[in-house]
N, C-alpha and C positions, 0 to 999 in steps of 0.2 A: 503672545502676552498672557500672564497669568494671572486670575483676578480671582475674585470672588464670587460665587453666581448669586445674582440678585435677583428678587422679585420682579417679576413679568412689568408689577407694575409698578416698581421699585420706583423714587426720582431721584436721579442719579448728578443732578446739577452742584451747585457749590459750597461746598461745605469750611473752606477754609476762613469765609473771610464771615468773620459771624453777624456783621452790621454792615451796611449799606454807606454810611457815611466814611468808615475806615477806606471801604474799596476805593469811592471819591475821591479820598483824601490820597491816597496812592496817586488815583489816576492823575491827578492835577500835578502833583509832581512831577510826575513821567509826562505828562505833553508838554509843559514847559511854557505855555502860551498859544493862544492861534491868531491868524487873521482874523477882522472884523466882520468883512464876507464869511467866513466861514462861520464865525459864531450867529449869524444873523439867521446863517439856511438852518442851524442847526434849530435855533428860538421858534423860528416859522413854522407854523403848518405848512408839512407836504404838501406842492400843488398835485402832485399825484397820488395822494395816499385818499382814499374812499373811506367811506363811513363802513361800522365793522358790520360785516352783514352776518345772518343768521346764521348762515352753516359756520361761518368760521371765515377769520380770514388773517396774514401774517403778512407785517408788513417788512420788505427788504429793500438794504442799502447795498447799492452797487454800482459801478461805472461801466456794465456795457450799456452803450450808445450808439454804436455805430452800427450801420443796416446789418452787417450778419452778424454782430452781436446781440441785435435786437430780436432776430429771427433765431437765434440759435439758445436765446433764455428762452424764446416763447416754447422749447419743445416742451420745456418743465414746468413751466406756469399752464398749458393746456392740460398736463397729466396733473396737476394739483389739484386743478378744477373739477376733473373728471372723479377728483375723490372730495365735492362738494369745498373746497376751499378755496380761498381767493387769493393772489400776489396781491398783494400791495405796494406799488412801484416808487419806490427813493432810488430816481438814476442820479448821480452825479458826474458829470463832467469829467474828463480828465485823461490823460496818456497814465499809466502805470499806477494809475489809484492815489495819488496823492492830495487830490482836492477830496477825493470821498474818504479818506483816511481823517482830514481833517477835522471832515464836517461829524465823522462818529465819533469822535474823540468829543466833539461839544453834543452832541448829544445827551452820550452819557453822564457827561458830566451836570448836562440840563436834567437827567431823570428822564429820559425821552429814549432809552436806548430802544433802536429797532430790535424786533422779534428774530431776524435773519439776518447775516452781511456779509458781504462777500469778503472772503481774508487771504491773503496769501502769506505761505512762506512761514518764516519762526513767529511772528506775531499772534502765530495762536499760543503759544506757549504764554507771553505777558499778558493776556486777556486773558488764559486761563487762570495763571497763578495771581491775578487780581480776584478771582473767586467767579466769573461774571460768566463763563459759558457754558449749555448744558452739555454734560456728559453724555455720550452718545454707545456706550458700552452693550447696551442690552439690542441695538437697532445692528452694530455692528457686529456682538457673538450672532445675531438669528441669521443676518444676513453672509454670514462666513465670509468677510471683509476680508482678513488677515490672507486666507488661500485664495481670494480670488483677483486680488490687485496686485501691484506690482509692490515688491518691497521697501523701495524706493518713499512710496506714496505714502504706503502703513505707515512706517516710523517717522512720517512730517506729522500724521494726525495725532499721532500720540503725544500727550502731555503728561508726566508722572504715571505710566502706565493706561491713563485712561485715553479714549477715542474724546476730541474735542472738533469735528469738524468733519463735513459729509463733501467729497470728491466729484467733479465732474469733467475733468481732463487735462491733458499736459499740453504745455506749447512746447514749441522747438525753440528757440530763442535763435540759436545762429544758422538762421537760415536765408539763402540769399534768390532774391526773387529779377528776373530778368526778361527785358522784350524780347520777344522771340521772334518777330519782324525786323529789328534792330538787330538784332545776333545774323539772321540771315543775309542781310543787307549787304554786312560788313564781315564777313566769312570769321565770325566770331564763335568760339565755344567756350562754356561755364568756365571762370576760373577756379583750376582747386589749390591754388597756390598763390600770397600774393605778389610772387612774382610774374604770375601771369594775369591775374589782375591788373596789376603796371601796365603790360604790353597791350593790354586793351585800353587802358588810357590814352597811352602812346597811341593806338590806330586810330582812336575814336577824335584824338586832338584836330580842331579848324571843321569838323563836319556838325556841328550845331547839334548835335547832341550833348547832354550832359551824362558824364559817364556814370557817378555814382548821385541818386536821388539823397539830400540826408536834409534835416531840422538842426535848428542849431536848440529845440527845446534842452534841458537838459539830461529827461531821460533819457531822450532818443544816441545825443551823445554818448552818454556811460553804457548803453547799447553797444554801440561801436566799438568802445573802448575793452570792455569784458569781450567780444569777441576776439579781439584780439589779442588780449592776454590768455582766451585760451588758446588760440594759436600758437601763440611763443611759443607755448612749453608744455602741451595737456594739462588735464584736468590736475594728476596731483600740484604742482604750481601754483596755476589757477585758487586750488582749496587754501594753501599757505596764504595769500593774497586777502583772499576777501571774506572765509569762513577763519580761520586762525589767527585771519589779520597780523601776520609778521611782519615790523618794521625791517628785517635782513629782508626778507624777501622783495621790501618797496624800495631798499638799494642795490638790489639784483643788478647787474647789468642788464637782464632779459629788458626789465622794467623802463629804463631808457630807451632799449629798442623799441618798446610797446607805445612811449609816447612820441617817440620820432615819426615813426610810423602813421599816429592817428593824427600829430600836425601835417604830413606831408597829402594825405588823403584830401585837407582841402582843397591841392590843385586838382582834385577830381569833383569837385562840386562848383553847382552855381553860385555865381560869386555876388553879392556878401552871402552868406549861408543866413538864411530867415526864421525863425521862428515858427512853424508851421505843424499844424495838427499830422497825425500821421497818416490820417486815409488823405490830406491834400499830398503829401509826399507818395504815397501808394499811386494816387490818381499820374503826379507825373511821369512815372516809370514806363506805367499799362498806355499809355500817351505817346509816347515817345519822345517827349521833350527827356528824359535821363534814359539810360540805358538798364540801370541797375538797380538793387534795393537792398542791403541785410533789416535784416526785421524779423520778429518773430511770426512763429506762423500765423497768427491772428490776418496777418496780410492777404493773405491765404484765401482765406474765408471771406475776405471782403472783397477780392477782385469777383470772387464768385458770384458773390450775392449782386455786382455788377454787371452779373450777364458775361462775364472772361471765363475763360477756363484752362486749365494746364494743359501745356505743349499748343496751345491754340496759339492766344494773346499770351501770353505770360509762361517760363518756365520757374522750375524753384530745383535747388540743389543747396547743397552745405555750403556756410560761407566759407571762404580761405582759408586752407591751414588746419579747419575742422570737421573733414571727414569722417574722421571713426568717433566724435565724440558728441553728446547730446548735453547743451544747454538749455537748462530746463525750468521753466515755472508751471504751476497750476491753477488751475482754476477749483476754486473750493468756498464751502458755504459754514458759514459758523451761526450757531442758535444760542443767543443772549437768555438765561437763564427764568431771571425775573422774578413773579412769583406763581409762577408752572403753571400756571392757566393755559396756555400754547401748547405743553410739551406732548401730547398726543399729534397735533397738527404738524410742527416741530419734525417730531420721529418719524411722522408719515414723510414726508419732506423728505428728509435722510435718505428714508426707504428707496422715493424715486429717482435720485440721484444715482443709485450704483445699480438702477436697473438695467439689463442688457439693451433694450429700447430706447431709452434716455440716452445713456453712454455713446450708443451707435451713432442715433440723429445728431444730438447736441454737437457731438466732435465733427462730425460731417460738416455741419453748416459752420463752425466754429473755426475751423481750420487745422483742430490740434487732434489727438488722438487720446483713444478711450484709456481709462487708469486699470481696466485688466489685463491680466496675464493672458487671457485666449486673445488673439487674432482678430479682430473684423473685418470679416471678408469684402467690406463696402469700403474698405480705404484704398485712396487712388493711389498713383506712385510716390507722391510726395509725403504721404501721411506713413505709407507701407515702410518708407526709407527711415523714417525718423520712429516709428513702432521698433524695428528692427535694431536699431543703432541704442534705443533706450533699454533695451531689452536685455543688452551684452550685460548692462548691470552698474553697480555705483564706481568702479574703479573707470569707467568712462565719459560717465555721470558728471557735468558740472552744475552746479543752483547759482540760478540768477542771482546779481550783486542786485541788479536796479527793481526784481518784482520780488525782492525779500524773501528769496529762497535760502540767502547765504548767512546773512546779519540780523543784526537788529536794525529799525529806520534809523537810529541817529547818527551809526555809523556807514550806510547806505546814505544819508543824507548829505553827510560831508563828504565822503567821497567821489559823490556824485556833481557836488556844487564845483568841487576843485578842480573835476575833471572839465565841466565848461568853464568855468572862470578860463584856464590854462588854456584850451582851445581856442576862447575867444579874446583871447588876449596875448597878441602879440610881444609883447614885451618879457612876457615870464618865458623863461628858457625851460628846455627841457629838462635841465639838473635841477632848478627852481621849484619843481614840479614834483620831482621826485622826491626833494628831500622834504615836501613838502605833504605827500601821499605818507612818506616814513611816518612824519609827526604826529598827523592825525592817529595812523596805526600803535605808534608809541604809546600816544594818548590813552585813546581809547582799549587799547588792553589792558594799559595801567589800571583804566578806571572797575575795568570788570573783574580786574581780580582781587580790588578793595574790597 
């Protein structure tokens, strides 16, 4: 990326949007409305946010919650510390960030936006080009970002040329996690195909086992569902789909396969399919009540942080079909600009993110693996296969529909609603569905090239 070189102590935050009420007034249009819960956490003083203490302190919105997501942000809140600063903890609840998406969205809008939050996906780009995030350019020339991360990752951070956003790891998205007491049992090995998938149905049918663990939440679905669209057809397919959003492509034939496919999968779940958080769904796999799991590697980290460990209690491999290709989201932190009183704390911040220290531990406990291009030699088999397979490059490469690697939310939003709606309802066929995914795609490309 070619810039300008700026003063050391340059501040490099927003310059497009010259009034604070203008940005507002954007942003109100772009959310559209929220719940009432949502507006309520957003009004509230944080029950975790502390009074600002002396050295410094930045407070951040984000949704790890779960044991090793909690252990695996503590690697970077202990090294913040260590440079006299304090976290200030906004967790919000939620499978794939959508309650904590909300809740900042009223935030900002209340004048309350957090110093720090967690962002995934293109979303940095409309909180950039709202004027509202600091520019991270002088943090990222010192620290030689560009050479030492995957290129992949660079070019998400980047906004109109500039660095909007500080990295701390990839998930695997389709990857399929399985009891490995249960596989023994039943002289069962990893499906890489779902036609052997099937045949593990079939054997595991009348033995009280449930073969595939799933939520009927709705990300957890459209999880499933982008698995196995990339399946069908790899990755470039997959892009048509849910980055290019081609209405041809959602009357593909592939695309009927894709949803024949994810209705017939019920007969592989316990029946009704429930609503269920995704560590309860993790929980029944490692249990033995299901057999199996796709999930992203976050699962990973959590059976860990339960005392399980790979090839012990639990194995992990690619799910079905995806092999050679890596779906992918990250983990990344975005600093609200404001009126720059932070941006020293802020840049330090930044700093320890893409430290080789941070990167190592964090992913370790995290599940996922680090955003540089060298190697860590501390990843186990499962982290080492999906390093490897990321590594081949973007023609491999698929971005999460459901953790906003591919779209924008509104269009991840509808597509995601259609895909359970059509799941959990029986009555809508699978050509219903289809030309029903086309529309929205029609739609909404229409609207973006207004």
């Amino acid at each position: 990326m070619t810039r300008t070189k700026r003063p050391a102590n340059a501040r490099t935050g927003p310059a497009r949007c010259g009034l604070a009420a203008v940005c507002l007034c954007a942003l109100t249009l772009w959310l559209g409305g929220l719940p009432a819960q949502a507006q309520a956490q957003a009004q509230a003083p944080s029950s975790a946010a502390a009074p600002v203490a002396a050295t410094g302190s930045l407070q951040v919105l984000h949704w790890w919650t779960s044991a090793s997501e909690r252990q695996a942000i503590n690697v970077v809140v202990n090294q913040l510390a260590r440079q006299d600063i304090q976290w200030r903890d906004v967790a919000i609840p939620g499978g794939a960030g959508m309650g904590a998406a909300k809740v900042l969205k009223s935030m900002v809008l209340a004048n309350r936006a957090p110093e720090v939050t967690q962002l995934n996906g293109v979303v940095f780009g409309e909180w950039a080009d709202l004027g509202l995030l600091l520019e991270l350019d002088n943090v990222a020339v010192q620290g030689n970002w560009e050479k030492q991360m995957f290129p992949t990752v660079w070019s998400l951070l980047n906004n109109h040329g500039h660095v909007v956003a500080a990295p701390l790891g990839i998930h695997r998205i389709n990857s399929l996690y399985y009891n490995v007491a249960v596989f023994k049992r039943y002289n069962l090995s990893p499906p890489k195909t779902w036609d052997e998938f099937d045949q593990i149905v079939k054997k595991l049918q009348g033995s009280g086992v449930v073969p595939l663990a799933q939520s009927a939440e709705a990300w957890q679905l459209a999880t499933l569902f982008e698995n196995l669209a990339l399946a069908e057809s790899g990755p470039a397919y997959y892009r048509k789909l849910f980055v290019e959003m081609s209405p041809a492509a959602y009357l593909d034939a592939r695309m009927l396969h894709i949803l024949k496919r994810l209705r017939a999968l019920a007969g592989a779940m316990a029946q009704p399919v429930r609503e269920r958080p995704w560590t309860e769904v993790a929980r029944s796999m490692v249990s033995g009540e299901a057999a199996m799991l796709i999930m992203g590697d976050w699962a990973k980290g959590e059976l860990n942080a339960w005392g399980m460990e790979v090839d012990q209690q639990f194995g992990c491999a690619p799910a079905p079909g995806t092999g050679e290709y890596h779906l992918y989201s990250t983990d990344t932190l975005a600093m609200f600009a404001g009126n720059y009183a932070h941006q020293p704390m802020q840049e330090t911040l930044a700093r320890l993110t893409m430290s080789p220290a941070v990167q190592s531990e964090y992913n370790r406990i995290k599940g996922s693996i680090p955003v540089l291009r060298a190697a860590d030699p501390h990843m186990d088999r499962c982290a080492r296969d999906s390093w490897r397979t990321f590594s081949k490059g973007p023609m491999w490469q698929a971005p999460s529909l459901v953790h906003r690697m591919a779209t924008d939310d509104t269009t991840k939003d509808a597509i995601v609603a259609e895909v359970q709606r059509f799941f959990m309802d029986r009555s809508i066929s699978e050509e219903q569905a289809q030309k029903r995914l086309a529309t929205i795609a029609r739609t909404l490309s229409r609207n973006r090239n207004d």
